[in-house]
C-alpha positions in Angstrom: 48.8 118.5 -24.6 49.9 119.3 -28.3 49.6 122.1 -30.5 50.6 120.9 -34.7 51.2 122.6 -38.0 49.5 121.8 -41.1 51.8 120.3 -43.5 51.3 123.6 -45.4 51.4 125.7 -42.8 54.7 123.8 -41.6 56.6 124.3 -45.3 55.6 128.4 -45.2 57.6 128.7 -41.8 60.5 126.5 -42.7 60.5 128.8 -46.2 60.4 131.5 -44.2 62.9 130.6 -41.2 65.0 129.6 -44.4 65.0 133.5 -46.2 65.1 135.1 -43.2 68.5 133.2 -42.6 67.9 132.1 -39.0 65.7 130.8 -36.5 65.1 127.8 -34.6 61.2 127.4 -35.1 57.5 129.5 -34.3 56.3 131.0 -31.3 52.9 130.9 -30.8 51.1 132.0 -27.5 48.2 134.1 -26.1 47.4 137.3 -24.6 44.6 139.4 -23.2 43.2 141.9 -26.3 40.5 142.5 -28.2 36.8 142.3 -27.5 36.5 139.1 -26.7 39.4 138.7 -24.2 42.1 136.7 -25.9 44.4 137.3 -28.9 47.3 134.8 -30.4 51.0 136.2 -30.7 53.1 134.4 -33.7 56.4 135.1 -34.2 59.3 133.5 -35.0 61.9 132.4 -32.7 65.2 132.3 -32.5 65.9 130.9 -29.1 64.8 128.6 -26.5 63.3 129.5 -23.4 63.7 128.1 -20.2 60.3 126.9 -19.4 59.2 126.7 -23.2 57.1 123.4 -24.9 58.4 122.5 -27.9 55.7 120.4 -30.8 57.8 119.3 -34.2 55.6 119.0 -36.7 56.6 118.2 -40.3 60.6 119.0 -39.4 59.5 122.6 -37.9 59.3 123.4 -34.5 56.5 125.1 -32.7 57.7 126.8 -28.9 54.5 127.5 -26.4 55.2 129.2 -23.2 53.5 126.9 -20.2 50.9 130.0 -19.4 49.7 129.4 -23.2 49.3 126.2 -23.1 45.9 125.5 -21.8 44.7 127.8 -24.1 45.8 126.4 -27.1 45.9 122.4 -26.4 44.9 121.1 -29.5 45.2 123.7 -31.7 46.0 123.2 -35.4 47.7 125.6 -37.1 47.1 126.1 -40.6 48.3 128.2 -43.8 45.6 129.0 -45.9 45.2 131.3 -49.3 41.3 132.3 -50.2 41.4 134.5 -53.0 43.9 137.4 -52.6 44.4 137.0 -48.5 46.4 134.4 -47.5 47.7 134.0 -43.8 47.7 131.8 -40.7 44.5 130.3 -39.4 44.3 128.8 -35.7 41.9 125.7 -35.6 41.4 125.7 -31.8 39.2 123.2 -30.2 38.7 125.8 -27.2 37.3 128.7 -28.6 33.7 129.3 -27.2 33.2 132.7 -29.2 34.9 134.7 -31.5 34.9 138.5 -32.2 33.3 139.4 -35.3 36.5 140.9 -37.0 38.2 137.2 -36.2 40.8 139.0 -34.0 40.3 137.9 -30.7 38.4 135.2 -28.9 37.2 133.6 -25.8 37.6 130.2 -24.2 
């Protein structure tokens, strides 16, 4: 199971983790929302949990709690800009559908 950064998305976080002045890496997990059932949570983190996997990708870590996992084996995780909007996106082999406002999805 692995879950990887983009080399661009990898160099935002570290930019980041560097301004905010600490930090140890990303969370990035799952929980029930939206219509289509399932929602990611990103933030950063600042300490280890017990339990947590831990992904380095490009010198950055990436913590996923074990009930995440499943849904999010595989997953890229990219930093994008497309005209003015620039943000996160989640290339995740698992998704089946998606809602329409990109929110939420199902696996």
């Amino acid at each position: 199971m692995a879950v990887t950064l983009t080399e661009q998305a990898a160099k935002h976080v570290a930019n980041y983790i560097t301004k905010r002045g600490k930090g140890i890496g990303l969370r990035l997990g799952v929980r029930t929302s939206g219509c289509s059932g399932m929602a990611y949570k990103l933030e950063f983190a600042d300490e280890l949990a017990e339990d947590d996997q831990i992904f380095e990708c490009h010198g950055v870590k990436v913590l996923v709690d074990p009930k995440s996992l499943p849904y999010l084996d595989g997953t890229e995780l990219d930093y994008a800009r497309e005209g003015l909007n620039e943000g996160f996106k989640f290339n995740n082999p698992n998704v089946k559908d998606q809602c329409g406002c990109g929110e939420s999805f199902k696996v």
